[in-house]
Jmol script that loads the backbone (N, CA, C; Angstrom):
load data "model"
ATOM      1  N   UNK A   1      15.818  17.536  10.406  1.00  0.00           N
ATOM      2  CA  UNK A   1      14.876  16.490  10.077  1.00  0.00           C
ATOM      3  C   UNK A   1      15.518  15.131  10.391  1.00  0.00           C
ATOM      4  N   UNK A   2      14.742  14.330  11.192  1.00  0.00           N
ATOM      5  CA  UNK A   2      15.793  13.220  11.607  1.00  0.00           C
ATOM      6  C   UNK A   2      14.949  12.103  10.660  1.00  0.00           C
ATOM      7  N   UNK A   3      15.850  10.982  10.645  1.00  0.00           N
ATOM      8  CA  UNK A   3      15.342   9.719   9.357  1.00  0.00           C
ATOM      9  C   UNK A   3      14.795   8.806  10.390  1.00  0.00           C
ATOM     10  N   UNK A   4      13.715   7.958  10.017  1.00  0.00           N
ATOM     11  CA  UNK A   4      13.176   6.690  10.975  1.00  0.00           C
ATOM     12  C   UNK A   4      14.237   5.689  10.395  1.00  0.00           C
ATOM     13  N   UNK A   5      14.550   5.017  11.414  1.00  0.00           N
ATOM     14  CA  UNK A   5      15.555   3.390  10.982  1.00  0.00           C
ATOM     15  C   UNK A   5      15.007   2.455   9.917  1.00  0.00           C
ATOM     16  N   UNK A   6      13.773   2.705   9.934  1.00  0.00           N
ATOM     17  CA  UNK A   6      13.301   1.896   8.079  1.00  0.00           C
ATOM     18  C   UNK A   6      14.140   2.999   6.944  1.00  0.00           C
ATOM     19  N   UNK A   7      13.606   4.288   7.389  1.00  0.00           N
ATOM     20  CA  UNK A   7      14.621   4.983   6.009  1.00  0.00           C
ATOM     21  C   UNK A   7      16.307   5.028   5.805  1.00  0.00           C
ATOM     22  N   UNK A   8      16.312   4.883   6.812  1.00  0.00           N
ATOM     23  CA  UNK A   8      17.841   4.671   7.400  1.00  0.00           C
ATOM     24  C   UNK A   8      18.133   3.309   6.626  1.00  0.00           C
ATOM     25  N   UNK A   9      17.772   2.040   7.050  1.00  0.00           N
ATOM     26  CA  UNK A   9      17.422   0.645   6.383  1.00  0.00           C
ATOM     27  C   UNK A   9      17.350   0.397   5.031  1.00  0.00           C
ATOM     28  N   UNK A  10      16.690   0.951   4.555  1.00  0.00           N
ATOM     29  CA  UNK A  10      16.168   1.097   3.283  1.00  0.00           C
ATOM     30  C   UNK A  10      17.480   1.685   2.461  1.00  0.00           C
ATOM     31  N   UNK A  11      17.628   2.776   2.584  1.00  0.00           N
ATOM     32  CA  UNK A  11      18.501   3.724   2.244  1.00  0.00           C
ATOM     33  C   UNK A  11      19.767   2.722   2.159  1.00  0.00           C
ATOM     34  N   UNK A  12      20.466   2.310   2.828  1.00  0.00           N
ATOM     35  CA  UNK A  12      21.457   1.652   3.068  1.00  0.00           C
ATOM     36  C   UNK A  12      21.927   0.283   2.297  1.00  0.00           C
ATOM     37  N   UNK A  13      20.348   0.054   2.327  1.00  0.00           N
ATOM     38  CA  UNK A  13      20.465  -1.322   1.528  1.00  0.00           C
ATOM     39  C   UNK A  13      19.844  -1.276   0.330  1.00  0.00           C
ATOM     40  N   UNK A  14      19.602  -0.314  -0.456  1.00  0.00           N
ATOM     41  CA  UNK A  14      18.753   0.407  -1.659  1.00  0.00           C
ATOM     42  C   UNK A  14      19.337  -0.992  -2.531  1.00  0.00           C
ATOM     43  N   UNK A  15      20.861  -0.814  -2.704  1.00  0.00           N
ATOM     44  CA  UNK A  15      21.136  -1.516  -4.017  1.00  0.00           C
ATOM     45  C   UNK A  15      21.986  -3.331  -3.679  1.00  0.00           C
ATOM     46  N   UNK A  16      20.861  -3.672  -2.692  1.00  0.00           N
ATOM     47  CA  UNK A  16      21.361  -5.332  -2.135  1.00  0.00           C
ATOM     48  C   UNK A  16      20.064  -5.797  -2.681  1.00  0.00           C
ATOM     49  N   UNK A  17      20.440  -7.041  -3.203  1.00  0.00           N
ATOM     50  CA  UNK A  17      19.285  -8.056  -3.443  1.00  0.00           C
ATOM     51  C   UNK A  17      18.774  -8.845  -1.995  1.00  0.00           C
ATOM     52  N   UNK A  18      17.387  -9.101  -1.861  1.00  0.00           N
ATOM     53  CA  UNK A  18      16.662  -9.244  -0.846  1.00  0.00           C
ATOM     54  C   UNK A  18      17.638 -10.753  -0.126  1.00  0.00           C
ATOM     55  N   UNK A  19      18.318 -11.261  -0.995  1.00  0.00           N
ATOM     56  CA  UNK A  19      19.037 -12.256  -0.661  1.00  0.00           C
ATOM     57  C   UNK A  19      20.298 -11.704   0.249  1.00  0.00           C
ATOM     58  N   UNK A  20      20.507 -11.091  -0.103  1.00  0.00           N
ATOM     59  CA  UNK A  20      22.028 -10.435   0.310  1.00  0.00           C
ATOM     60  C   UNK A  20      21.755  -9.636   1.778  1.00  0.00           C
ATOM     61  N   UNK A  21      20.342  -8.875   1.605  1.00  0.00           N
ATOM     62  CA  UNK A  21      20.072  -8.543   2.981  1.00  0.00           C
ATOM     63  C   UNK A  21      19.612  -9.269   4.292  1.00  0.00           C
ATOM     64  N   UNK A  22      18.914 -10.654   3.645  1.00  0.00           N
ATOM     65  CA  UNK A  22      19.057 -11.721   4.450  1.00  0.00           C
ATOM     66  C   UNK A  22      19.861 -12.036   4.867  1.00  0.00           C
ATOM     67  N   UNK A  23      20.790 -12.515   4.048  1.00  0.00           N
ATOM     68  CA  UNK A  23      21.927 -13.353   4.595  1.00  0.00           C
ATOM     69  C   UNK A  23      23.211 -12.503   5.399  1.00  0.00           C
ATOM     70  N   UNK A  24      22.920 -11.219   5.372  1.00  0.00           N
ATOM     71  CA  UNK A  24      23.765 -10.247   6.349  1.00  0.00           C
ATOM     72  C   UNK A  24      23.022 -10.401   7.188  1.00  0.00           C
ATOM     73  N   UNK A  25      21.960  -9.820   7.246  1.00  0.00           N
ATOM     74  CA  UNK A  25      21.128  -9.704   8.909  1.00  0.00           C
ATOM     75  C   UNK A  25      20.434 -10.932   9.277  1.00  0.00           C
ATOM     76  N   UNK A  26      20.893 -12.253   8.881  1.00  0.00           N
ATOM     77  CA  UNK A  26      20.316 -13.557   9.526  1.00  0.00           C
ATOM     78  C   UNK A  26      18.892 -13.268   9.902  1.00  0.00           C
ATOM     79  N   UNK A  27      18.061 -12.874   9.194  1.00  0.00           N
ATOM     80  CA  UNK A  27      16.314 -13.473   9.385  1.00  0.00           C
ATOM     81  C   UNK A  27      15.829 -13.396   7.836  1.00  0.00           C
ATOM     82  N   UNK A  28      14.775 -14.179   7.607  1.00  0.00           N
ATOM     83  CA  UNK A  28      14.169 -13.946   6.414  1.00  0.00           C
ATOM     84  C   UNK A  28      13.004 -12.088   6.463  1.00  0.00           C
ATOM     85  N   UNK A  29      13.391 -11.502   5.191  1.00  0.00           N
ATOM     86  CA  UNK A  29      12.540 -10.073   5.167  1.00  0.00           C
ATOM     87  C   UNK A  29      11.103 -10.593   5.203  1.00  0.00           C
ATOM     88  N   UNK A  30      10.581 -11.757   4.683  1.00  0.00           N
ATOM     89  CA  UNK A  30       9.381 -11.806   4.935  1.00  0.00           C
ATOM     90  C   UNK A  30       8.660 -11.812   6.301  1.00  0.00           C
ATOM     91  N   UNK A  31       9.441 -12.038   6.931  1.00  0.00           N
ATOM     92  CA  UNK A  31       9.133 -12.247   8.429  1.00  0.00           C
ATOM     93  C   UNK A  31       9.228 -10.751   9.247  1.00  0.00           C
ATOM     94  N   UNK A  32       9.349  -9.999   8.747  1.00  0.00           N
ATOM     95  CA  UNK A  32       9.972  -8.610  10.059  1.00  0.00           C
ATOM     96  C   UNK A  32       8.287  -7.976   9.493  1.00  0.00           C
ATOM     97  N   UNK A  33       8.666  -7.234  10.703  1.00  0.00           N
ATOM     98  CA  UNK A  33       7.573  -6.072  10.247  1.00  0.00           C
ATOM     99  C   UNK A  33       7.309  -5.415   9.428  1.00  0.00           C
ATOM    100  N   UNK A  34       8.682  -4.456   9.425  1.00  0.00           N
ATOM    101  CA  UNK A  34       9.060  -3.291   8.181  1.00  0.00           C
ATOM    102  C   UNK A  34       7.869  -4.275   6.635  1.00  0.00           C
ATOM    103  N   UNK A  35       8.592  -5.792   6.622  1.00  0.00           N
ATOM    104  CA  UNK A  35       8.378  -5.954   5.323  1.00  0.00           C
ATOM    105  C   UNK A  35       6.833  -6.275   5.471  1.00  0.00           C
ATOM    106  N   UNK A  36       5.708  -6.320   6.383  1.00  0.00           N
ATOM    107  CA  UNK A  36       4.008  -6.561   6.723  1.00  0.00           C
ATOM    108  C   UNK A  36       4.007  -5.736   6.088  1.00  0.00           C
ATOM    109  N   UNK A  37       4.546  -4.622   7.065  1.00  0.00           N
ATOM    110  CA  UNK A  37       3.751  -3.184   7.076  1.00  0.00           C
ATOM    111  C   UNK A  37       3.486  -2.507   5.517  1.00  0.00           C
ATOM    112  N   UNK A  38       5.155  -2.810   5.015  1.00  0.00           N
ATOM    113  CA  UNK A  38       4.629  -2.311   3.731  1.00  0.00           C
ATOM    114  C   UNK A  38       4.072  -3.224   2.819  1.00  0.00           C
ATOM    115  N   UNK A  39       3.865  -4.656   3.021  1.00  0.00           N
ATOM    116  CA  UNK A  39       3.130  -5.075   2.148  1.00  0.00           C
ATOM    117  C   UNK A  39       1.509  -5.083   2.544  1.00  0.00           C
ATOM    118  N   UNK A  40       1.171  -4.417   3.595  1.00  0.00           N
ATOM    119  CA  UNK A  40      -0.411  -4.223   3.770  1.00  0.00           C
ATOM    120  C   UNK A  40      -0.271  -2.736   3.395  1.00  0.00           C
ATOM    121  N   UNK A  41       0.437  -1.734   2.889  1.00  0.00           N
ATOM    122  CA  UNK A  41       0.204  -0.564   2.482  1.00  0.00           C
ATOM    123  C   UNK A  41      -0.189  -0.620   1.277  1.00  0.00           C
ATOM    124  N   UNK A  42       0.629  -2.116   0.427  1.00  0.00           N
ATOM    125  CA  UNK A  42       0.262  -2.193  -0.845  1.00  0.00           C
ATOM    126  C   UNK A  42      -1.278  -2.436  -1.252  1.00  0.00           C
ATOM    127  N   UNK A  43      -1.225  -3.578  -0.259  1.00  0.00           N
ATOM    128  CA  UNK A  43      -2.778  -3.621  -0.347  1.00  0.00           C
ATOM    129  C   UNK A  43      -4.028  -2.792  -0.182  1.00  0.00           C
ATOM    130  N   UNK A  44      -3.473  -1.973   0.802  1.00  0.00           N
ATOM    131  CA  UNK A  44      -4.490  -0.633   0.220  1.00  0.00           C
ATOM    132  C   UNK A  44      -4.590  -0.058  -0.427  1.00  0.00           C
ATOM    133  N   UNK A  45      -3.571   0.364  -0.529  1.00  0.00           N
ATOM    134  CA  UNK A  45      -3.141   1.309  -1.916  1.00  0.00           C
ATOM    135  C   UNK A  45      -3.895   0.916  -3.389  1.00  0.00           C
ATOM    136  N   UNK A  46      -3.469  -0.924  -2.999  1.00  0.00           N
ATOM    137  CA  UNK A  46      -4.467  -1.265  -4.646  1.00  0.00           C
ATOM    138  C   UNK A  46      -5.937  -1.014  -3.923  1.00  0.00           C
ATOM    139  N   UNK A  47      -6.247  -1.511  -3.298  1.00  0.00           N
ATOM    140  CA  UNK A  47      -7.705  -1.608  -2.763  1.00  0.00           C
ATOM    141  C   UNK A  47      -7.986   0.068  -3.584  1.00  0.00           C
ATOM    142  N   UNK A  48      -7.652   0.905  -3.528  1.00  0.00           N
ATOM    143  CA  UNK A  48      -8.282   2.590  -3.438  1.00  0.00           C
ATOM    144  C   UNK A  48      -8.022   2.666  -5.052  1.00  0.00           C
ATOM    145  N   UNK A  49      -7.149   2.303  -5.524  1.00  0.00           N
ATOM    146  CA  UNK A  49      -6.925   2.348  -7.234  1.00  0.00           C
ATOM    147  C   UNK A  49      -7.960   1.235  -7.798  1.00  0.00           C
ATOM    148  N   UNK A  50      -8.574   0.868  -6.899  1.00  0.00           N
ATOM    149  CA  UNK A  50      -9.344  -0.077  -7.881  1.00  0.00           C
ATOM    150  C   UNK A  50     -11.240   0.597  -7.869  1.00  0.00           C
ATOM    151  N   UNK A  51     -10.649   1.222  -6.683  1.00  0.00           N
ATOM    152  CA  UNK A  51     -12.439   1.828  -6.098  1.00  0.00           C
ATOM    153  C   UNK A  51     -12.698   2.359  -7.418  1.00  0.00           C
ATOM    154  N   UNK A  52     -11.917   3.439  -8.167  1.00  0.00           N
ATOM    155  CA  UNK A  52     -12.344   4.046  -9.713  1.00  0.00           C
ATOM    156  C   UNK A  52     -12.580   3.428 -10.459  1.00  0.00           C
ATOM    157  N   UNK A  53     -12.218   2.121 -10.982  1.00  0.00           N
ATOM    158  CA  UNK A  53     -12.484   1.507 -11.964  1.00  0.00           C
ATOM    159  C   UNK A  53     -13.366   0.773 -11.989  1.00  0.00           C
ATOM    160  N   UNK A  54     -13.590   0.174 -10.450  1.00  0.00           N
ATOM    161  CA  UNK A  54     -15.319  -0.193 -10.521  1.00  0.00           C
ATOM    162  C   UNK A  54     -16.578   0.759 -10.516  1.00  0.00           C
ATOM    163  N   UNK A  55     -16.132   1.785  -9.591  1.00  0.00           N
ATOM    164  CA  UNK A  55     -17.238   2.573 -10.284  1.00  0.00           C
ATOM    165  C   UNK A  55     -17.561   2.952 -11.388  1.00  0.00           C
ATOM    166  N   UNK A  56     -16.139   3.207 -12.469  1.00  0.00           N
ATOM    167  CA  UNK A  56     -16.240   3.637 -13.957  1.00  0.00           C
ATOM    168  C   UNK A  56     -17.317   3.281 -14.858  1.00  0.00           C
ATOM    169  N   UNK A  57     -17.168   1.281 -13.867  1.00  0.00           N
ATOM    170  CA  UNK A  57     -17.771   0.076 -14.715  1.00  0.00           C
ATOM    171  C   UNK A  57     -19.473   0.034 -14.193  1.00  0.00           C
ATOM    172  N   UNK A  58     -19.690   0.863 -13.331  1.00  0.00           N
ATOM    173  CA  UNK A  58     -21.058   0.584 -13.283  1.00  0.00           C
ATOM    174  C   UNK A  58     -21.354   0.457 -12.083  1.00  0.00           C
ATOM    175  N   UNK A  59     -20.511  -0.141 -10.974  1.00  0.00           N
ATOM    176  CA  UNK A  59     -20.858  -0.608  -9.835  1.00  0.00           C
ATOM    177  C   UNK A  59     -21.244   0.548  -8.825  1.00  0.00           C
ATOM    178  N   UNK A  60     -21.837   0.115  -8.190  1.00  0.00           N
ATOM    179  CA  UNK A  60     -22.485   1.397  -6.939  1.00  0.00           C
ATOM    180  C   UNK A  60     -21.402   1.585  -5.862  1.00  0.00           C
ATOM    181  N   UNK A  61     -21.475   2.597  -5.046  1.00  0.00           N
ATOM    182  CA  UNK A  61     -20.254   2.575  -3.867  1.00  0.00           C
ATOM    183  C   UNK A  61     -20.779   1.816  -2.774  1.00  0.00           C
ATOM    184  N   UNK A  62     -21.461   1.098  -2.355  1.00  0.00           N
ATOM    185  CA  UNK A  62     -22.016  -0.306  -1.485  1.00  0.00           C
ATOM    186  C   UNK A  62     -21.442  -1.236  -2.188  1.00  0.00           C
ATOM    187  N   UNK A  63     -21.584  -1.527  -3.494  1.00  0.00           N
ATOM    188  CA  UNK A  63     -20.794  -2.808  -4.168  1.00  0.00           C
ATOM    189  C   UNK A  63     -19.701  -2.953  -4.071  1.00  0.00           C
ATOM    190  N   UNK A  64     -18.822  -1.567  -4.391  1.00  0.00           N
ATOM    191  CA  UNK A  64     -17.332  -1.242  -4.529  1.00  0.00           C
ATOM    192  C   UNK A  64     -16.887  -1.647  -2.947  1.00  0.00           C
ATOM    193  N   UNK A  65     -17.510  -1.121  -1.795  1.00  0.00           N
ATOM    194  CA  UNK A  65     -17.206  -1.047  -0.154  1.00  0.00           C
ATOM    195  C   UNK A  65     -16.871  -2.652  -0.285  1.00  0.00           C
ATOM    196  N   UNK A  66     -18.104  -3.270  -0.707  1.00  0.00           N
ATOM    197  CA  UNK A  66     -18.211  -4.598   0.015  1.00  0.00           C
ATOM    198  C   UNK A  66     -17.047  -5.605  -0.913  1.00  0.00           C
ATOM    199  N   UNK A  67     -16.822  -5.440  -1.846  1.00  0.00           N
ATOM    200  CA  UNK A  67     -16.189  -6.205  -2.838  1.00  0.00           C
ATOM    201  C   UNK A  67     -14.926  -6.027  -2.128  1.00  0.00           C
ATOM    202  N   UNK A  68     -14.626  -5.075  -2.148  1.00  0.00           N
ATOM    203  CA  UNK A  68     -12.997  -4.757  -1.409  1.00  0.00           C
ATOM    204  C   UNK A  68     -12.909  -4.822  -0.226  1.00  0.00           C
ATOM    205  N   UNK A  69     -13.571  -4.689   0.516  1.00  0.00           N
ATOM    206  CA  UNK A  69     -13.729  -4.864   2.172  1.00  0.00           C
ATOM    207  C   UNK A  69     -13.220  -3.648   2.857  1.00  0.00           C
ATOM    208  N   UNK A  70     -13.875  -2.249   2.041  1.00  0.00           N
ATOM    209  CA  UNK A  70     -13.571  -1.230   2.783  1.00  0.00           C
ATOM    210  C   UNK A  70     -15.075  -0.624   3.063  1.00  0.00           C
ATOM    211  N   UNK A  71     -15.425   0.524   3.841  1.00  0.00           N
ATOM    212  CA  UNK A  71     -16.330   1.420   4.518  1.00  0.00           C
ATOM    213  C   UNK A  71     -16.533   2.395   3.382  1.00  0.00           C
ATOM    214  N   UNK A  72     -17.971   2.835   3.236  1.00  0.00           N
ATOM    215  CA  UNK A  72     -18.464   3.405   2.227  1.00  0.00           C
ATOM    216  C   UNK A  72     -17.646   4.720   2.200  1.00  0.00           C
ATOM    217  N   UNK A  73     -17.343   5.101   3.570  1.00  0.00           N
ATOM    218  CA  UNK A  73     -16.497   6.687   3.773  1.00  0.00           C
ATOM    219  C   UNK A  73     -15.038   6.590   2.882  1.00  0.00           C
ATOM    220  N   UNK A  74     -14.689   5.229   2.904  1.00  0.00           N
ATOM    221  CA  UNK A  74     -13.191   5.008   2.050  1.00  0.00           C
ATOM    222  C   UNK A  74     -13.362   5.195   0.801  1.00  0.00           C
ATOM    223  N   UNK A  75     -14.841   4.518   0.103  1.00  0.00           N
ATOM    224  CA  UNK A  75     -14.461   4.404  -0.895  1.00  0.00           C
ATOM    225  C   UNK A  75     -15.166   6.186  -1.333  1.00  0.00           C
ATOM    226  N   UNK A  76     -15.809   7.315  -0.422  1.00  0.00           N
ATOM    227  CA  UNK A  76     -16.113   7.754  -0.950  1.00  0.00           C
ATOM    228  C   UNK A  76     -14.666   8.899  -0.702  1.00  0.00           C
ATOM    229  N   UNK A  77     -14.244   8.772   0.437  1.00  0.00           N
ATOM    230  CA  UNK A  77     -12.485   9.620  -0.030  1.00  0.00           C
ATOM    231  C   UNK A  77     -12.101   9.339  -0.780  1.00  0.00           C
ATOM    232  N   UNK A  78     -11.511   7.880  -1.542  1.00  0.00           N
ATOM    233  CA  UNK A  78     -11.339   7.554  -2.134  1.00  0.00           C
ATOM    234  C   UNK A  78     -11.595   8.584  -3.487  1.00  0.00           C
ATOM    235  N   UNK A  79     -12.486   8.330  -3.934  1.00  0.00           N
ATOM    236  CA  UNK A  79     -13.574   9.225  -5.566  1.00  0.00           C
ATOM    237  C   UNK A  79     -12.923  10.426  -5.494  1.00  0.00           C
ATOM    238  N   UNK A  80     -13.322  11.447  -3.609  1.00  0.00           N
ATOM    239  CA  UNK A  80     -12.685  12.364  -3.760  1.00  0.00           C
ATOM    240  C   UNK A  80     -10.962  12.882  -4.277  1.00  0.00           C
ATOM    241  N   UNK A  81     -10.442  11.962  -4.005  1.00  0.00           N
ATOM    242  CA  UNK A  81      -9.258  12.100  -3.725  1.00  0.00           C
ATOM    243  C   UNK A  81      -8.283  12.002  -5.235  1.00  0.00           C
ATOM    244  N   UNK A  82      -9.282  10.873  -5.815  1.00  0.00           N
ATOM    245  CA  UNK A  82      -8.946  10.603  -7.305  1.00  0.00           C
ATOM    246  C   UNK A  82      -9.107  11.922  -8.167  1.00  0.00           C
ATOM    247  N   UNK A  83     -10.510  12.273  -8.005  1.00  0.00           N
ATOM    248  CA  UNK A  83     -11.066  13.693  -8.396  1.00  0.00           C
ATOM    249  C   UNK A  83     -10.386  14.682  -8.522  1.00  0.00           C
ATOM    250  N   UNK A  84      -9.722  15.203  -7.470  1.00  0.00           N
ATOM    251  CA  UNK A  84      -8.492  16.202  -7.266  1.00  0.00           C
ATOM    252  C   UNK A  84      -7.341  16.212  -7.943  1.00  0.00           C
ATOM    253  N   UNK A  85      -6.921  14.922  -7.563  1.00  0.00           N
ATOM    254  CA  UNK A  85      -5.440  15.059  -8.567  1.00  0.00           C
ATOM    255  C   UNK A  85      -6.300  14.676  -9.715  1.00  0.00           C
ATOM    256  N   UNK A  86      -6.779  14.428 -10.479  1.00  0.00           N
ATOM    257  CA  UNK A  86      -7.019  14.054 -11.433  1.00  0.00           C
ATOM    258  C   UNK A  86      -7.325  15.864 -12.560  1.00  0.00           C
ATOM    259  N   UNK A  87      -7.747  16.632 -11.773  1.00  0.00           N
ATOM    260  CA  UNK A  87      -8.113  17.727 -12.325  1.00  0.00           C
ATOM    261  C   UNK A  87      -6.862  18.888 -12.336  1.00  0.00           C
TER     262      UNK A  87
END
end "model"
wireframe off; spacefill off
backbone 0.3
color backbone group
């Protein structure tokens, strides 16, 4: 099983403060990819944890789509997906 260079990355620098990994590898982390990528994962990630709780509250899955700015198919994997592990 071979590691991608983010896990490799990651791994390596598990226990450096974001300061410390800057100032070794001369660029700011906000700026690279690695650190987009996973901060637009976050954002989905909340985006899909939130699809349940508006529906909980009443809202329809057109409301939920549009509020969050996802496709009715997301938010309806989404339900599914909660559903499953949830049981």
């Amino acid at each position: 099983m071979t590691r991608s260079r983010r896990d490799i990355a990651v791994y390596k620098f598990a226990n450096l403060s974001c300061e410390k990994v800057e100032a070794m590898l001369g660029v700011k982390l906000e700026e690279t990819r690695v650190y987009q990528e996973a901060k637009q994962e976050g954002r989905e990630e909340l985006k899909l944890e939130l699809v349940s709780r508006f529906l909980d509250r009443g809202m329809s899955m057109e409301e939920v789509a549009q509020l969050l700015d996802l496709t009715i198919e997301q938010v309806r994997l989404a339900t599914e997906q909660e559903s499953s592990t949830s049981t």
